[in-house]
N, C-alpha and C positions, 0 to 999 in steps of 0.2 A: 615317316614323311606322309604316305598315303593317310593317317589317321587323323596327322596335326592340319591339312588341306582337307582335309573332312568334315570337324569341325571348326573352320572358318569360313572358306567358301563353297563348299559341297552342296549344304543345302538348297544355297541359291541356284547353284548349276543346276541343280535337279527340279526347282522350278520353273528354270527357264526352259527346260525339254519337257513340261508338262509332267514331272515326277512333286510335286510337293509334299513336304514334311506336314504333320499333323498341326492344325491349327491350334494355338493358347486354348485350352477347355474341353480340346476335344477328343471322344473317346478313341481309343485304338479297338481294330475289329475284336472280336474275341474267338477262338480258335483258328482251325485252319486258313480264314482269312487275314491273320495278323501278317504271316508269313509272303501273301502278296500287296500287303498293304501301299503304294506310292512309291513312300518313302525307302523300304526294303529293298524293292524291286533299283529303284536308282543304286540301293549302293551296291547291288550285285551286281549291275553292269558296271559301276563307278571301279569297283577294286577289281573284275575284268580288266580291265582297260589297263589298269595301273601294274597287274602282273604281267600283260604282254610287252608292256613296255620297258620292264623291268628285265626280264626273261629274253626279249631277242635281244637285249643292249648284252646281258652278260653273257651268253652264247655264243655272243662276235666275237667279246675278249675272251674267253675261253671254248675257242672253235676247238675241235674234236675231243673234248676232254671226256671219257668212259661213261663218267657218272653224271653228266650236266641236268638231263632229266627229271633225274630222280632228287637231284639237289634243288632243281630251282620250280620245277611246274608240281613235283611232289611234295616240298615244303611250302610252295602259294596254298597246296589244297588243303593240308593240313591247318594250316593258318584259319582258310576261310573255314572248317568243318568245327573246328575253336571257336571263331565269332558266330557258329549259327546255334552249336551248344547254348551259347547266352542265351541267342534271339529266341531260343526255347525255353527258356528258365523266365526270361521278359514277360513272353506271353503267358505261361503260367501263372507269372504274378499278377498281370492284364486280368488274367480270368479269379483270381482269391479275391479283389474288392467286390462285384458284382454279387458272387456266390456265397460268402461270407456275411455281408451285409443284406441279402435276402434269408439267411440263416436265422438271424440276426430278427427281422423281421417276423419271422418264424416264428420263433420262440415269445417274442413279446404280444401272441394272437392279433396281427394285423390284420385285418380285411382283403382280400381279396389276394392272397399269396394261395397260388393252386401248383398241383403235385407236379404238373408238365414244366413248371417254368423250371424244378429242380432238375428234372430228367435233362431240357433241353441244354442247361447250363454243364451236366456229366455229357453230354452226347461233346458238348462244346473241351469239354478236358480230353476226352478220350481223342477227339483229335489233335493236338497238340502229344500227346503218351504216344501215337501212333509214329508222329514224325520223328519225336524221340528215341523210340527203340531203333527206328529206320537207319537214322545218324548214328547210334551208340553199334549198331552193328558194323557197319559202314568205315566207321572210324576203328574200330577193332581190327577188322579185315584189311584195310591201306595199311597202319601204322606198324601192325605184322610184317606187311612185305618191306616197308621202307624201311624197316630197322635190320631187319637180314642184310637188305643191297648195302649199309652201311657198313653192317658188320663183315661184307663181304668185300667190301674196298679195303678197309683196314686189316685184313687176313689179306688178301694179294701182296698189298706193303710190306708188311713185314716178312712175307715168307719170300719174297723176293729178296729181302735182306737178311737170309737167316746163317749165313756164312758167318754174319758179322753177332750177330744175336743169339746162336746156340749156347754160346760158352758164358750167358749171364744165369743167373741163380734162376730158377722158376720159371725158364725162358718158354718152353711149352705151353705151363698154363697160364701166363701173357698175351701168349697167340691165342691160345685157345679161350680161356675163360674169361679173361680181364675184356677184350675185345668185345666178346658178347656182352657183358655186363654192362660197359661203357654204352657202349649203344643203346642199349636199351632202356638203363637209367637217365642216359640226355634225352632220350627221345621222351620219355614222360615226364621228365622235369620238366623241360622245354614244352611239352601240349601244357600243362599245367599254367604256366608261367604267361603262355600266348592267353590263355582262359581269363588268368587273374586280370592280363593288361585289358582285355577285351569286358571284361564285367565290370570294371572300372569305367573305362569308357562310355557302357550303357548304362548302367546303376549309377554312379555319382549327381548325373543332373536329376533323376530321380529321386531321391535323397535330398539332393537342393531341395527340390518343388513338395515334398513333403513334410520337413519341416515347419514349414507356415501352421501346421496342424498343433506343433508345439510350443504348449505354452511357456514352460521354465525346465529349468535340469536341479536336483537337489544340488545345496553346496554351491553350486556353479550361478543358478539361477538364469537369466532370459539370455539367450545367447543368437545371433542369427544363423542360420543356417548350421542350427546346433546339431543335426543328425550329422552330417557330414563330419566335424571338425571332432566329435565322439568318438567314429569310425575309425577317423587318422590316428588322432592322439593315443584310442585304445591297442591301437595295432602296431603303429610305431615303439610304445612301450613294451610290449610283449616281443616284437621283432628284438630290440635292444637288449633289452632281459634275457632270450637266448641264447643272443648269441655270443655274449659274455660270458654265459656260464658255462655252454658249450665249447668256448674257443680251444680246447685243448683235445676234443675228441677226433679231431681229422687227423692228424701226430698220432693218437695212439694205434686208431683203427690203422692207418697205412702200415705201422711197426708189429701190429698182431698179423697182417697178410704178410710181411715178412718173416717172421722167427717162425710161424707154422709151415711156410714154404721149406726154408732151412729144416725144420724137424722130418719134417715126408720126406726130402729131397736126400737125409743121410741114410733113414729106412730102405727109400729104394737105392741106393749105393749096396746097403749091406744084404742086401737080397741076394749078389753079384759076387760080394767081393768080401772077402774072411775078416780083412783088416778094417772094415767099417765097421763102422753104427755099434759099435763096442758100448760097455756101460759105462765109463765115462763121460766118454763125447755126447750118447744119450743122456746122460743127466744133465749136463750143461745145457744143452738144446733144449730140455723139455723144463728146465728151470727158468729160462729165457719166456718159456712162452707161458708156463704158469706168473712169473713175476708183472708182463703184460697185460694178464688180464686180470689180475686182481689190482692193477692201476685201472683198470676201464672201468670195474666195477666201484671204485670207488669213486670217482669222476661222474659214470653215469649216477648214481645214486644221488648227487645234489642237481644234478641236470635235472631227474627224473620229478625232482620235490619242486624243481620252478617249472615244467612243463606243465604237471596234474594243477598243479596248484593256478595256474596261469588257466587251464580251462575250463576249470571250474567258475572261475570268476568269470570268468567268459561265455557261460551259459546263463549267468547270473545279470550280469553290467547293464542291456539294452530295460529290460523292465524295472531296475531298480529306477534308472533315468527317467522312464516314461511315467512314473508314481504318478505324479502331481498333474501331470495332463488326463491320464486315466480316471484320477479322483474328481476332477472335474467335468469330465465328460464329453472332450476335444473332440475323441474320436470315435469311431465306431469299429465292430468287431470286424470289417471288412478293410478299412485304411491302418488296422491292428497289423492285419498280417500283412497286407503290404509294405509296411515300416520295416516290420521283422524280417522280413524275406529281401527287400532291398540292401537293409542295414548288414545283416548276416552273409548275404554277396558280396557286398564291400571292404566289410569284415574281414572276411578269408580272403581277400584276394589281395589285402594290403599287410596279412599274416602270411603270405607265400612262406616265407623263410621259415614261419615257426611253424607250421604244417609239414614244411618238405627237409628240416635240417634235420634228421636222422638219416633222410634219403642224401641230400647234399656231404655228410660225413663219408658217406660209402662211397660218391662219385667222386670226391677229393682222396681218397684212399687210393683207388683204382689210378684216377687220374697221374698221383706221383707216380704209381707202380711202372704206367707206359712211359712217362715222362723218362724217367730211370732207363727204362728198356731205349728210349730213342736217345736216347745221350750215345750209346753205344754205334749207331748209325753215322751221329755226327762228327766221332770221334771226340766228343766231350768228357769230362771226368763224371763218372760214377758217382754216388750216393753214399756214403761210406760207410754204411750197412751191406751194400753189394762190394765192396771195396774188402772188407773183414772176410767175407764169405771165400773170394778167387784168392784172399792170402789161406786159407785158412786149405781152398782146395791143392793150393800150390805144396804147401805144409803137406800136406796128405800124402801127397804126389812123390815127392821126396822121400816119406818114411817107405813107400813102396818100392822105393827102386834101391833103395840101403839096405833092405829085408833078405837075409841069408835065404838062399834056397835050398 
């Protein structure tokens, strides 16, 4: 909501408090000043505003709740530390036409291009590098603590319910490991995911406004607002393409954390106990988990042939399009790499899924694994994989108490 009131009536607010957006033509500062440019500057008081508002409404309805905090003024900061990553990657590109096309210049022995104007344009990077490390430390350091307090709410839960949870299969490394995992893998999916919507956001009308530069697309020929519709279409195929061929690896990955818990879990039994972990039971167990992964391996192996194969083309696609403007002579070496660096933002950030789904297969893994574990809380049935296991431990339990002494 804050983002779709952003761009509709935002800008105008921000003129009417004497914040104005950048006139049609006109340049954005280059370094350190981009970052208090007008327009900026409104929208960090603009989405101020919009998180306080947000933030003491859900506080009311969840008055004394442990974690509100860290859920609602720690996830606004994260958000915004996500849109100013862009606003840094923005300005960088702000700074590649300037310095690029004095390169440019360079090279072709122009007149009157001297050494200072290159130094002053590095003086002009090294500021924007500076606020980047600043944020990339920043964000390192927050996103640490927020994902412990995470991991630290969902460790409370469960070990408060652990009367009802001790007696499922792998119930320890649940608590223990799956909980950290989980956290930690939403939390960088989810920065990731806030980055894509946010570089979308900024890069797309970019991309608009740079196109006008392109003349025709091979094959396709004069399209409007061709960079854009490139972007979508290359990425939405690529999204499509994986996740077809991957739909089957979230299924197996969940059943390989499975049968390997089962294998450890009969090991430590028979550490204990004479009549476990025998060589039977071990070879069924470990046949189970060898049968598993030579399903993944086969699975991942055509995954693996549409991912490489998909980025490769992918490093290829934007210059093969641009042939025919480049032969011509549309552009220059400085609105080159502004193309590239706009398109390549857009790019990835509308290939979220095909970037992050090996990462997204492991947090669907996890995800059933608690899901399982919480069924148990709510008194729901089991998974029928952990259903096999409690017969299997029941089985066990019996041949011990029949057992001649």
């Amino acid at each position: 909501m804050c983002i779709f009131v952003w761009y509709t009536v935002g800008p105008q607010m921000g003129a009417a408090l004497g914040l104005p957006p950048l006139a049609p033509g006109q340049q954005a500062p280059i370094g350190l000043g981009y970052f208090f440019s007008p327009d900026n500057l409104w929208f960090y008081l603009y989405f101020t505003i919009f998180v306080l508002i947000f933030g003491l409404v859900w506080k009311a309805i969840e008055r004394g709740h442990p974690w509100s905090n860290w859920s609602i003024w720690g996830s606004a900061f994260i958000i915004f530390i996500a849109y100013f990553s862009v606003q840094v990657s923005v300005a960088v590109n702000n700074w590649r036409g300037p310095f690029f096309d004095l390169f440019q210049r360079a090279l072709a022995r122009e007149e009157g291009i001297t050494a200072w104007q290159f130094y002053d344009l590095q003086l002009r990077f090294l500021e924007i590098g500076l606020v980047g490390v600043t944020l990339s430390v920043v964000t390192a350091f927050f996103t640490s603590h927020y994902v412990f307090r995470w991991r630290t709410a969902m460790n409370d839960f469960y070990l408060s319910k652990w009367d009802k949870l001790r007696h499922i299969e792998g119930a320890s490394q649940r608590v223990q490991e799956d909980t950290m995992r989980f956290a930690s893998i939403v939390e960088g999916l989810g920065v990731v995911l806030i980055n894509s919507v946010m570089t979308l956001v900024v890069f797309l009308p970019l991309l608009f406004q740079m196109s006008v530069h392109v003349t025709e697309l091979p094959i396709l020929g004069a399209i409007p607002h061709s960079l854009f519709w490139l972007a979508l279409g290359w990425s939405v195929f690529g999204t499509v393409l994986l996740a077809t061929v991957g739909i089957k690896l979230p299924g197996l990955q969940f059943r390989n954390q499975r049968v390997e818990a089962a294998f450890r879990k009969e090991l430590v039994y028979g550490e204990d106990h004479e009549d476990r972990a025998q060589p039977p039971t071990m070879r069924e167990l470990f046949g189970n988990v060898r049968k598993n992964y030579f399903r993944m391996y086969w699975h991942y192996l055509y995954f693996n042939v549409a991912r490489y194969t998909f980025g490769q083309l992918d490093a290829l696609i934007l210059t093969f399009m641009l042939i025919p403007t480049i032969v011509v002579g549309k552009i220059t070496m400085g609105i080159w790499q502004q193309i590239a660096t706009a398109f390549g933002q857009v790019s990835d950030s509308f290939q979220y899924l095909v970037s992050s789904w090996t990462t997204i297969i492991e947090l669907l893994s996890i995800h059933k694994r608690l899901k399982a574990f919480e069924a148990a809380i709510d008194g729901g049935p089991l998974p029928q994989i952990d259903q096999n296991y409690l017969a299997r431990e029941a089985e066990g339990g019996e041949m011990a108490a029949n057992k001649p002494t």
